[in-house]
Steps between C-alpha positions, in 0.01 A plus 500: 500500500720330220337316243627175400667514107327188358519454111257256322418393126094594320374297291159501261233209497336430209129386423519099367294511108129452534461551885387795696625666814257541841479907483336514782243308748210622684251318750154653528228402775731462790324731686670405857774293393798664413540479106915377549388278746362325191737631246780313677299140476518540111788345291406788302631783511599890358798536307762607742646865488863622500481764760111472489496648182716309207365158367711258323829639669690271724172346561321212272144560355213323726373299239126389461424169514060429520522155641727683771209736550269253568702341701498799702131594491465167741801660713349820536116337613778273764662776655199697513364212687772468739458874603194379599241551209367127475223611212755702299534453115664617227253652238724527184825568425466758170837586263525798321768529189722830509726672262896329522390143472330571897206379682332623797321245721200578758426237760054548606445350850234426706584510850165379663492548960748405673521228762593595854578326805230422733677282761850385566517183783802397676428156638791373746640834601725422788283631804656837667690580207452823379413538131679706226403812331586397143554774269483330165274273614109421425279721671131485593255690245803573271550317155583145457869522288642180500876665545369614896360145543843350438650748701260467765595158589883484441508804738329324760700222511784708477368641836447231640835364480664847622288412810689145545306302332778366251245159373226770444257475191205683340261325256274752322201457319201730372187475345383775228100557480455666206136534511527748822893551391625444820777271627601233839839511549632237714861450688501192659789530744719159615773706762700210621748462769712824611886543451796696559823558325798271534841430362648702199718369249701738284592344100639666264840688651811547317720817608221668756500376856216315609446717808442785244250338407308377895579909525195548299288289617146642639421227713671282813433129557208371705298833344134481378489344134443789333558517115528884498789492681699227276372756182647818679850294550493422177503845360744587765737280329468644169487848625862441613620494135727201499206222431382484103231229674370403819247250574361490888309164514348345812471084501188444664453139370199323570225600693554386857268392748631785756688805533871479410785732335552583178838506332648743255723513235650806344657451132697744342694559180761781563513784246772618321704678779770706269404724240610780276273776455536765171304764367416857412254792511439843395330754647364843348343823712515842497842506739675289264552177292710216669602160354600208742623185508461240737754196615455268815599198644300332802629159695160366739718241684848721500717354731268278617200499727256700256644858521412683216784724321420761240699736335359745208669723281249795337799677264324821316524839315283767497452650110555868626312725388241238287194567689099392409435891396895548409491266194882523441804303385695411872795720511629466855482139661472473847637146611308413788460091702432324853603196620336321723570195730327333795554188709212326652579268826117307544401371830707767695394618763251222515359307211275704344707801527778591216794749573633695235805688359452735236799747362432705190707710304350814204543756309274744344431825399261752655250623227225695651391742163278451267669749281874534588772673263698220356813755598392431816704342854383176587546374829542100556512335877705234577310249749646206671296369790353170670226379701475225762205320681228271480205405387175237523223388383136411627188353341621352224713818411220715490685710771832554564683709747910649407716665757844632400757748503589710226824702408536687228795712383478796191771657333357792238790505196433688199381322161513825315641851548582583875353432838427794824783391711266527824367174392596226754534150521160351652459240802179369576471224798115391560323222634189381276178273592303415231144312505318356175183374471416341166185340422474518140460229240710615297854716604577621092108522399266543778154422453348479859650508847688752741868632566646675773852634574627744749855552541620716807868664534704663730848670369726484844846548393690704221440777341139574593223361709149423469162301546386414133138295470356358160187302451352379187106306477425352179148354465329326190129419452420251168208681354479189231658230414792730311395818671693666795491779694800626655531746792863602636561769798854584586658733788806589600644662836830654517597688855806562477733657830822649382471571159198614284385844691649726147280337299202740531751790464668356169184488359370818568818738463615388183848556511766421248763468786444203751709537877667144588181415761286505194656290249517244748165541627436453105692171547346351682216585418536309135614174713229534753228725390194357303410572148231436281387476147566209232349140451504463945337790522329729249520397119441800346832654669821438422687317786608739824308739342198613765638663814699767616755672235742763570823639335785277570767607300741147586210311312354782241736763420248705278442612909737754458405651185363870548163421373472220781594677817179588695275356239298269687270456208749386247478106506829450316711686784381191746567219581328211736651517837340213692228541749390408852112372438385313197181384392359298220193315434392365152230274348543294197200277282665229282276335266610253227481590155546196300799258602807570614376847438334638807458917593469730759354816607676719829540796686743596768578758703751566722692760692855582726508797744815678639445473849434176730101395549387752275198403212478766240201597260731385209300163347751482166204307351566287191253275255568261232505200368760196386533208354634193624605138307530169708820351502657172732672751685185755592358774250697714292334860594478815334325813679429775383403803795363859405501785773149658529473896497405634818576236734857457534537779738212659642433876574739626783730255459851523246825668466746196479378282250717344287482419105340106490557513099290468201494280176422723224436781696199325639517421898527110511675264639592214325639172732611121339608244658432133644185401781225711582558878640404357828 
């Protein structure tokens, strides 16, 4: 969660002499048309509004013009007619004068019935062919919109030729009654001569291989002409990331008197393949507030033959103590980075498939309290560590599949004070297989579609060992055109069998002394075990807040204080240990506001027990709302979550809390940063 520093210049419009601005326009009689169906066929329109709200700030005045608005009394009776409304008029078009040199317009309609369908024919429909459910299509006994008739035939024909039929043609026609407002639609349908797929020519190449390129392909000679197929190549190719263009053409020529094949050409324009890559970010919770920058360097074609080679350098410091409810000037600095590189080798094992090499190297403190002494130790880790494997694609990258091996390596150091000298170097060996299933339209802003991921681990060598299972299912349902519901459900299995079995006891006893089993059962735990609260999980928490807390002096040293030891009760004297069973689920509504302002209303809820397979009564529930602007590189988002009484732990249930923070004493949760929560 790091939100992008971006700095940009305001500037005031002002109102030419003798003119007036559009305060506002309103369309009244559209009883079953949608009034910004008609709004948006007007030249005419509402001033625009800095954050929905401002006019005259970065924006210019709308200006009215009345030979514009007459102009767009005939658009508004044409699109109404195209929706199907073939009697529709507009009434009058009435302007009011308002205070500030303003006027208000109202638009009267008259809709009148609306003509439906009453027959569609299909004369030349090759016989034994099945025919298409069309989904944007006309349809029988619904309305007549001239947008579905257009559709209607240029999807048949483009069925047609997916079926071989590359020569294939649809001539449509339609006759309106408007006496019984009904309407003939006819598709007259000329099929020609079938075809398959021949030769393909690759233009275009400069530095990428050509067989890079024939790697992609989602066809083979001598297949059915299909022109689904040459589409789903094509955005193979770009998918790859070294193609700024690419242009998959068949040459069917004239129409011939038989069947023959079809060749193809493929041009492409290569992309830029080098490029540098700077910039910066800062995040703000109740844990703490970090600053980072960011410096890369990628090669697509390095050493030849398409591999991809990225290195990334995330150098950062931690403003110790400045928190969001510890509104101080930074006195301790905790210098903190990662770097990152990974070498891609495509078409290894076999074409589709991409091997990978990834080391990394980081370092970064461990900052668990809401509300630490600033006198306080702070312990860093060290981690160097590297995964290998591979991964591929299917259906158009809609699923992919990654196996690899991971190794990772922790050294805990000191940033501040001293360190318990039982702490030990961590060594964590584990195979991972990870399956995605994205169907969304949109990856920073969804608006409708489906994602699932599961990722499934198995720690076999080093200092502990485990089975460790996470999936996450994302769904999104467009309520309206700008309106989306989102739904998110999130679990997480952790068995665990060498390490882990103190847990329950460290939480219960309470103890200001830890033996050497339990610190690195408490170790591990923070590498392996899950946590939960923050923007992934539950906004009105502060991150790794919800879940098990216990007093661990290495991390909190207010542990060992008199007033701590055996006080289960006192949230200060804990701290999150990690847990063995998470869940979360959350649901979202985002509505626009007025552009690129758009909102949102949420609650989550989420929990982490102590022991493996275990679902407490503990729903953590948070409400609240954000706000959100649109940006080229997804919304800028600001949420803000509030705890509600009574249901974060329910009757029965407690004893190892933690403290998620407030802000101003209040219990929110307040979470910025770039793309949607989920």
């Amino acid at each position: 969660m790091y939100l992008a520093l971006v700095a940009g210049l305001t500037a005031c419009a002002s109102l030419p002499e003798g003119r007036f601005a559009v305060d506002d326009v309103e369309v009244y009689g559209a009883e079953h048309v949608g009034d910004d169906a008609l709004l948006d066929a007007m030249a005419t329109r509402r001033n625009p509004r800095f954050f929905g709200l401002f006019e005259g700030v970065l924006y210019d005045y709308s200006i009215f013009n009345r030979a514009v608005l007459e102009r767009d009394m005939a658009r508004v009776e044409r699109r109404l007619r195209a929706l199907g409304y073939y009697q529709a008029h507009v009434r009058a078009a009435r302007v009011h004068r308002e205070p500030d040199r303003e006027v208000r317009i109202e638009i009267i309609v008259e809709e009148g019935p609306l003509t439906t369908v009453r027959v569609i024919e299909t004369p030349g429909w090759p016989d034994g062919m099945a025919r298409p459910e069309l989904e944007n299509g006309l349809v029988v006994g619904e309305a007549f919109v001239e947008e579905r008739y257009r559709t209607h035939r240029e999807t048949l024909e483009a069925y047609l030729r997916n079926q071989g039929l590359a020569w294939a043609t649809v001539t449509s026609s339609s006759q309106v009654d408007l006496a019984k407002d009904r309407a003939r639609v006819v598709m007259k349908i000329d099929p020609g001569p079938s075809a398959t797929l021949g030769k393909t020519t690759v233009v275009g190449l400069d530095e990428i291989p050509e067989e890079r390129v024939r790697a992609e392909l989602r066809y083979e000679p001598g297949d059915r002409y299909a022109p689904e197929n040459l589409q789903r190549t094509e955005q193979a190719l770009l998918n790859t990331g070294v193609f700024s263009s690419v242009a998959v053409n068949p040459q069917p020529g004239p129409r011939p008197d038989g069947p023959r094949a079809v060749p193809v050409e493929i041009t492409v324009r290569e992309s830029e393949l080098r490029q540098v890559k700077l910039g910066g970010g800062v995040e703000l919770n109740a844990l703490a507030t970090e600053v980072r920058g960011r410096a890369g360097w990628e090669d697509r074609n390095f050493l030849g033959g398409a591999r991809k080679f990225t290195v990334e350098a995330q150098p950062g410091v931690v403003l110790y103590p400045l928190r969001i409810n510890n509104i101080v000037a930074p006195e301790r600095p905790l210098l903190m980075g990662e770097l990152e590189t990974r070498l891609e080798q495509p078409g290894f094992p076999e074409r589709r498939t991409t091997t990978f090499f990834a080391p990394r190297f980081g370092v970064e403190p461990v900052l668990l309290q809401t509300d630490p002494d600033p006198q306080d130790p702070v312990l860093g880790y060290v981690d160097i560590g590297a995964a290998l494997g591979v991964e591929r694609y299917w259906f158009d990258r809609k699923l992919r599949l990654s196996v690899q091996q991971n190794v990772r390596y922790d050294i805990p150091f000191a940033y501040l004070g001293g360190i318990d000298e039982r702490l030990s170097n961590i060594l964590l060996g584990y195979p991972e297989v990870s399956v995605t299933v994205d169907l969304r339209d949109d990856k920073l802003d969804p608006h409708a579609g489906f994602f699932f991921e599961v990722s499934a681990q198995a720690a076999v060598f080093g200092s502990g060992r485990d089975l460790r299972f996470a999936p996450d299912v994302r769904g999104y349902i467009p309520l309206g055109e700008h309106l989306t519901l989102a739904l998110q459900g999130q679990l997480g299995l952790l068995r665990p069998f060498d390490y882990g079995d103190t847990i329950p006891t460290i939480i219960a006893d309470n103890q200001a002394r830890r033996t050497a089993d339990e610190v690195r059962d408490l170790q591990l735990m923070f590498f392996r075990g899950f946590f939960a609260g923050g923007p992934g999980t539950n906004r009105g928490y502060a991150p790794r807040s919800i879940g098990p807390h216990a007093n661990t002096p290495f991390i909190n040293p207010a542990a060992v204080r008199p007033e701590c030891i055996g006080q289960r009760d006192d949230a200060t004297c804990r701290t999150a240990t990690g847990g063995h069973t998470l869940w979360a689920a959350a649901v979202a509504l985002r509505f626009p506001i007025y552009r690129p302002l758009l909102g949102a209303v949420f609650c989550d809820t989420a929990d982490v027990a102590p022991r493996p397979f275990t679902f407490r009564a503990r729903p953590h529930l948070s409400c609240g709302g954000g706000l959100r602007v649109a940006t080229p590189i997804g919304p800028i988002r600001a949420d803000l979550g509030y705890r509600i009484p009574g249901l974060q732990v329910l009757r029965g249930e407690g004893g190892d809390e933690g403290n998620p923070g407030t802000i101003f004493g209040a219990p929110l949760g307040l979470n910025i940063g770039i793309g949607q929560a989920f």
